[in-house]
C-alpha positions as protocol buffer text, in pm:
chain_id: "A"
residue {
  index: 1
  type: UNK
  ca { x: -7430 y: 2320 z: -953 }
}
residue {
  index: 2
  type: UNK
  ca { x: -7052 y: 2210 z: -947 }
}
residue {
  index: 3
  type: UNK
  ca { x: -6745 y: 2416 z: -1015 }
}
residue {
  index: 4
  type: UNK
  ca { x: -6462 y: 2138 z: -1115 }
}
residue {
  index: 5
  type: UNK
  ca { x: -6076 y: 2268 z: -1136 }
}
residue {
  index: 6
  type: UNK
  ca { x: -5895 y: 2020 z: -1376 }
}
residue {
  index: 7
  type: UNK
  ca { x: -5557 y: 1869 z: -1291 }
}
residue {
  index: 8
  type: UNK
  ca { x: -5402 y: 1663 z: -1047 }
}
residue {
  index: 9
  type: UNK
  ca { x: -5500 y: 1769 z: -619 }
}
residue {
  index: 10
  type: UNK
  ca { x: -5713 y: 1996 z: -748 }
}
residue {
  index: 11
  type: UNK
  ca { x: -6041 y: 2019 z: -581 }
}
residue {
  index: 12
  type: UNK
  ca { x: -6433 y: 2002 z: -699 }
}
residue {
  index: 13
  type: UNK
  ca { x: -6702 y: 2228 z: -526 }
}
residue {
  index: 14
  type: UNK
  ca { x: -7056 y: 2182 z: -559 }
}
residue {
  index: 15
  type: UNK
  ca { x: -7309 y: 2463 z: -514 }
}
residue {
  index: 16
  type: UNK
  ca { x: -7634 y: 2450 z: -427 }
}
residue {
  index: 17
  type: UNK
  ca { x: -7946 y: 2734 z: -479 }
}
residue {
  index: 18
  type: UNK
  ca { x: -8254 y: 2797 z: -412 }
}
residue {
  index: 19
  type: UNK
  ca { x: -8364 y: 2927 z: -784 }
}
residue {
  index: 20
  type: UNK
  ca { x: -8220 y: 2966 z: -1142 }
}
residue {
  index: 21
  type: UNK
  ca { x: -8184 y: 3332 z: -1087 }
}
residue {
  index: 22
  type: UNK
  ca { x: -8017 y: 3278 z: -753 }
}
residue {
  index: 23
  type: UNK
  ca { x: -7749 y: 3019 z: -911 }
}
residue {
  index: 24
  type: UNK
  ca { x: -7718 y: 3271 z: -1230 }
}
residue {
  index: 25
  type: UNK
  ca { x: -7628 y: 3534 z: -989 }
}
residue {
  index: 26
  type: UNK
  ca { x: -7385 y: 3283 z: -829 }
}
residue {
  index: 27
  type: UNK
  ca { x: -7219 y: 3180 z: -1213 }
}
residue {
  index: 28
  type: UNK
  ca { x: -7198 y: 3589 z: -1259 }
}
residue {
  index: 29
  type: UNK
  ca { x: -7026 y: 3605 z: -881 }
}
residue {
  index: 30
  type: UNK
  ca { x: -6776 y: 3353 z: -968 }
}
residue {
  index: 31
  type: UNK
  ca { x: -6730 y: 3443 z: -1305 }
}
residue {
  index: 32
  type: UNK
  ca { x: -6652 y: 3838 z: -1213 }
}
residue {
  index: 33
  type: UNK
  ca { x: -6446 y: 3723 z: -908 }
}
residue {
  index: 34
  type: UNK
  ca { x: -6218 y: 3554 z: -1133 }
}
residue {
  index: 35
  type: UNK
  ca { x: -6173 y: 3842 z: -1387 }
}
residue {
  index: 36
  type: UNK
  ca { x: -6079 y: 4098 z: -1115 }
}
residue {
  index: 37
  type: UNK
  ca { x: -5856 y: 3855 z: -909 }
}
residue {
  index: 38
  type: UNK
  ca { x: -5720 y: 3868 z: -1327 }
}
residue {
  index: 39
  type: UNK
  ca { x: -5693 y: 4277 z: -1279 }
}
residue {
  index: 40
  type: UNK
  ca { x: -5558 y: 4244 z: -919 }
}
residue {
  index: 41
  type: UNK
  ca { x: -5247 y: 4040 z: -1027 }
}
residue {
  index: 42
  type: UNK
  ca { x: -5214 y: 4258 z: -1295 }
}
residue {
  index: 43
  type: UNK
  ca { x: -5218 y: 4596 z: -1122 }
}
residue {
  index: 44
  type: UNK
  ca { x: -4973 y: 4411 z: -879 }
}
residue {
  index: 45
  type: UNK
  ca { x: -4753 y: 4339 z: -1168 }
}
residue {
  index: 46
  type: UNK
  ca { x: -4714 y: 4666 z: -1264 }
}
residue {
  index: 47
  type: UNK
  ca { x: -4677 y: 4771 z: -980 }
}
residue {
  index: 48
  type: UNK
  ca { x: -4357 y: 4573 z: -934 }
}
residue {
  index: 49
  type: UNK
  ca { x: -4237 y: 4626 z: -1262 }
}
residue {
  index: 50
  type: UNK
  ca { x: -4260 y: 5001 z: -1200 }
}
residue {
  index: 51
  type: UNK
  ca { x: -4021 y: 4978 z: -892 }
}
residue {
  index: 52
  type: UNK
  ca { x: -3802 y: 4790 z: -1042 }
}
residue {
  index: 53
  type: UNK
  ca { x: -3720 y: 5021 z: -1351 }
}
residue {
  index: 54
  type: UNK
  ca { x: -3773 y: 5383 z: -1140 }
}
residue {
  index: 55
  type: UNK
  ca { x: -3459 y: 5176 z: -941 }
}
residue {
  index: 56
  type: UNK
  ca { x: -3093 y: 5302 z: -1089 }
}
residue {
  index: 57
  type: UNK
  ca { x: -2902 y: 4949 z: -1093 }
}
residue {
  index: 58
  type: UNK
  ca { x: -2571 y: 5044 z: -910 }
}
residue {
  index: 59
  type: UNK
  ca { x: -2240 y: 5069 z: -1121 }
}
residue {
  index: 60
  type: UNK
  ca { x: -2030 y: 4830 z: -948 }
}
residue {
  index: 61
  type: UNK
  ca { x: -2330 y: 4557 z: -986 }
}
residue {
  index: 62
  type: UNK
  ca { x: -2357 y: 4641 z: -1328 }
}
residue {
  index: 63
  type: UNK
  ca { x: -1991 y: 4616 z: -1432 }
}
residue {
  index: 64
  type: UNK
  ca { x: -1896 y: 4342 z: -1148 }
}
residue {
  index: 65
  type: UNK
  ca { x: -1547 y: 4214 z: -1098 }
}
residue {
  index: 66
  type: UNK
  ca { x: -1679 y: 3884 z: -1061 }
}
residue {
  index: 67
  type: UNK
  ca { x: -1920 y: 3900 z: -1348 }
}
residue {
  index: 68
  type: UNK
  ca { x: -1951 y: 3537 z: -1529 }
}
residue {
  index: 69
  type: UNK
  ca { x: -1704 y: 3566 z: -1819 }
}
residue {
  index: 70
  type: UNK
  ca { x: -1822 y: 3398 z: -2159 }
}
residue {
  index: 71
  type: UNK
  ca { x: -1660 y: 3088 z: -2251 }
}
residue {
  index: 72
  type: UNK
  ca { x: -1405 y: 3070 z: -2503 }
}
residue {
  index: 73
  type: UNK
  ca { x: -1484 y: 3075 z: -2888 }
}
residue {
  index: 74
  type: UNK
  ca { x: -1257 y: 2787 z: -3001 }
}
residue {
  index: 75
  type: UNK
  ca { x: -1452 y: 2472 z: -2952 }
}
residue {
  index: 76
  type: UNK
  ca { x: -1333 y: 2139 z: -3126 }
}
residue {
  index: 77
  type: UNK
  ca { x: -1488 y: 2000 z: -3414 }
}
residue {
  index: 78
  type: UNK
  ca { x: -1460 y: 1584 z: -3370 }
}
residue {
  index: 79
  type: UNK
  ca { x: -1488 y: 1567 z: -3749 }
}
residue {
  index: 80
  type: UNK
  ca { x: -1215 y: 1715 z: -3819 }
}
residue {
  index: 81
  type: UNK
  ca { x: -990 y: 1437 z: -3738 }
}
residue {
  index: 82
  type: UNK
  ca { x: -912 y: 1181 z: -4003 }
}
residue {
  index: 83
  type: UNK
  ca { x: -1067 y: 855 z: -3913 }
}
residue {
  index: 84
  type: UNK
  ca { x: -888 y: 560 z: -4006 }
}
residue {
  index: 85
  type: UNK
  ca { x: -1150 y: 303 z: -3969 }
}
residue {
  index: 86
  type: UNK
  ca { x: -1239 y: 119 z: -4366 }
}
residue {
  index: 87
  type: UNK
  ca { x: -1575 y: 57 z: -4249 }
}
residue {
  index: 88
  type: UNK
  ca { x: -1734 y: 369 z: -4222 }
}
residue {
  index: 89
  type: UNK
  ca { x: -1655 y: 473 z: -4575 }
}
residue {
  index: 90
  type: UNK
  ca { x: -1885 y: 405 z: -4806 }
}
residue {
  index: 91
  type: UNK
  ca { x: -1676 y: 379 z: -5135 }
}
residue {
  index: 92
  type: UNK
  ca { x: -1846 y: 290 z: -5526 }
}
residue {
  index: 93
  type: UNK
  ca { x: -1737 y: -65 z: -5624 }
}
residue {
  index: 94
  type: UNK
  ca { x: -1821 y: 32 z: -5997 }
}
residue {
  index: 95
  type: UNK
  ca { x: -1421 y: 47 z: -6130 }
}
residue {
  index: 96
  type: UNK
  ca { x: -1094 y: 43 z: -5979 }
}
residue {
  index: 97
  type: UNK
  ca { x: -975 y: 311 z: -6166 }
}
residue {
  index: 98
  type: UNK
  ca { x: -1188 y: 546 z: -6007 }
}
residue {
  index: 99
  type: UNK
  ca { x: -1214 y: 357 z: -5692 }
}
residue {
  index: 100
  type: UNK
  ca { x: -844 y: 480 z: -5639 }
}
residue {
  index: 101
  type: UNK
  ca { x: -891 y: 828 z: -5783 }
}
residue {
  index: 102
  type: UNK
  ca { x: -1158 y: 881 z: -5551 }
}
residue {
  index: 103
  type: UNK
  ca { x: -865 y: 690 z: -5228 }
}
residue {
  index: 104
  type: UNK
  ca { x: -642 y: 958 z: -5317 }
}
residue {
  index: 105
  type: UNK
  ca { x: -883 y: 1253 z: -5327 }
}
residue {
  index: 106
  type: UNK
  ca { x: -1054 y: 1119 z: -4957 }
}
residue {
  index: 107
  type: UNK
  ca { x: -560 y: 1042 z: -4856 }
}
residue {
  index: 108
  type: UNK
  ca { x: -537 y: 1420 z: -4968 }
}
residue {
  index: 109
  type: UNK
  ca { x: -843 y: 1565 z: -4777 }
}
residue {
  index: 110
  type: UNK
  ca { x: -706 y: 1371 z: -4472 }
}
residue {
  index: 111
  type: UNK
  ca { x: -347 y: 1430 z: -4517 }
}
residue {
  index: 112
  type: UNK
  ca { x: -476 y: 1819 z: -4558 }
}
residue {
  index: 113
  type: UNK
  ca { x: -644 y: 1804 z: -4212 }
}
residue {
  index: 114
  type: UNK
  ca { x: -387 y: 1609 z: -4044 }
}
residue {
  index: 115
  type: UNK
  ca { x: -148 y: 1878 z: -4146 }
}
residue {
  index: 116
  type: UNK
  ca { x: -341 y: 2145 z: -3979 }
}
residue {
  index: 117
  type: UNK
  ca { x: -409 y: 2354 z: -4309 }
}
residue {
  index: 118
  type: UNK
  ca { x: -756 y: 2554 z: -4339 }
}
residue {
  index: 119
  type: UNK
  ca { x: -962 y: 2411 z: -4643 }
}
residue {
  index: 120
  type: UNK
  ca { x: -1246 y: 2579 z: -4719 }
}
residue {
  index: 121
  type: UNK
  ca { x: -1577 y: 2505 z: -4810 }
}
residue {
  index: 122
  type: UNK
  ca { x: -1531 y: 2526 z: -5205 }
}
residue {
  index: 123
  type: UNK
  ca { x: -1234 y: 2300 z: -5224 }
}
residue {
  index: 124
  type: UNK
  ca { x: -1404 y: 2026 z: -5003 }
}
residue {
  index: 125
  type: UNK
  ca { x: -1714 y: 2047 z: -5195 }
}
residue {
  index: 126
  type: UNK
  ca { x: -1473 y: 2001 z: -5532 }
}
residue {
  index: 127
  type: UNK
  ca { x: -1262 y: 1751 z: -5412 }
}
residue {
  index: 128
  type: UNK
  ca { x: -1582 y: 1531 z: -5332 }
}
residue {
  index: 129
  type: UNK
  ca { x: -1816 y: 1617 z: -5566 }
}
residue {
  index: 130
  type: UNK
  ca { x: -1606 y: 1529 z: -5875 }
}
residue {
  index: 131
  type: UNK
  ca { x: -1628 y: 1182 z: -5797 }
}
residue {
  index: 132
  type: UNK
  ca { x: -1969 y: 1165 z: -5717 }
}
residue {
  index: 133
  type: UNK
  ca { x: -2059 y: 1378 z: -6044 }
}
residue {
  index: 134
  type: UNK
  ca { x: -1816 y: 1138 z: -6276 }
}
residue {
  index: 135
  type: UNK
  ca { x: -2044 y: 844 z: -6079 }
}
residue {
  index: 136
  type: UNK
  ca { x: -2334 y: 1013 z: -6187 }
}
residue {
  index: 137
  type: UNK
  ca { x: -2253 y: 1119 z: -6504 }
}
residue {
  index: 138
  type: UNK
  ca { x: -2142 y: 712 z: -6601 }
}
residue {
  index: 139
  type: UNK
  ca { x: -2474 y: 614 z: -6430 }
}
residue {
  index: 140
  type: UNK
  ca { x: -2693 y: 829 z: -6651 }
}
residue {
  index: 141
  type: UNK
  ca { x: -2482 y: 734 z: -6979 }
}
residue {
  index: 142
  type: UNK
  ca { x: -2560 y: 370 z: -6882 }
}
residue {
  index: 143
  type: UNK
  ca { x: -2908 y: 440 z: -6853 }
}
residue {
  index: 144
  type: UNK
  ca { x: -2953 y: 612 z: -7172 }
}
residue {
  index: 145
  type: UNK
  ca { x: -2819 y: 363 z: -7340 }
}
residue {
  index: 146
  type: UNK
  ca { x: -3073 y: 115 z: -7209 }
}
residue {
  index: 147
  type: UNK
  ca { x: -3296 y: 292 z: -7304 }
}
residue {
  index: 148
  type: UNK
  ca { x: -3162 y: 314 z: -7652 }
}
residue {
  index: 149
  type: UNK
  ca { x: -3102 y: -90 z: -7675 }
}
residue {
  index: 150
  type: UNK
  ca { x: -3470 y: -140 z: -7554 }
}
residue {
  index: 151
  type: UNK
  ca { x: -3610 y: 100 z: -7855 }
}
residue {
  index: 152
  type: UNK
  ca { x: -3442 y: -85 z: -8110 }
}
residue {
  index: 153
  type: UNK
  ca { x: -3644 y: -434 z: -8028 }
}
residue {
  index: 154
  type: UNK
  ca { x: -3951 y: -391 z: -8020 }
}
residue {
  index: 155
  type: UNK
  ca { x: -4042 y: -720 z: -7986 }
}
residue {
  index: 156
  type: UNK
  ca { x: -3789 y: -1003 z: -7853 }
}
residue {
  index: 157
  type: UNK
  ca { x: -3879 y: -1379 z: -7915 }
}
């Protein structure tokens, strides 16, 4: 019989017996020499585990001068800065009028972070979604009033 050990240098060993009952007896060898090399590692384990927490960790290793020291909690946020390239902003071309309102919302948000001044989460959400909610709100009038031009005709010649 063969025993095969899958994965890269590993090796294959074949086996050979006399009868079925001596190669069963084999299988049963290999199979139980397996599980207690299994209980053998594990005993070990313990074992090692066991010294290690019946061992008091000294004081000065455990509050070391030269203990690492965290880093510091200020990091920098790269979106914060105002970015003065046209191209990445994607504006609506449906009106001027709000085309500007919407300039001078994005002018205050930037002057606002340019100027160092917190802003918090409810204001920015505010001071973009009003824009985007007028968009939608125009977008869903037009549509409903499709709608209603396409009910009136039922049939167009």
């Amino acid at each position: 019989f063969k025993v095969e050990f899958h994965g890269t240098n590993n090796r294959s060993y074949i086996l050979g017996a006399e009868s079925q009952e001596s190669m069963e007896q084999w299988m049963k060898a290999l199979a139980c020499a397996g599980y207690d090399y299994m209980k053998l590692m594990v005993a070990e384990l313990q074992r090692q585990l066991d010294d290690i927490e019946e061992t008091p960790l000294p004081l000065p290793l455990a509050q070391g001068v030269n203990s690492p020291v965290p880093p510091p909690r200020t990091r920098h946020n790269p979106f914060n800065k105002p970015d003065n390239n046209p191209h990445q902003r994607s504006h609506s071309m449906r009106s001027t009028s709000s085309n500007s309102s919407r300039l001078e919302d994005t002018r205050l948000v930037e002057n606002n972070a340019s100027a160092k001044v917190s802003i918090t989460f409810r204001e920015l959400h505010n001071s973009y979604g009003r824009p985007i909610l007028k968009d939608f709100n125009f977008w869903k009038h037009e549509q409903r009033e499709k709608v209603d031009n396409s009910t009136d005709n039922l049939i167009t010649f």
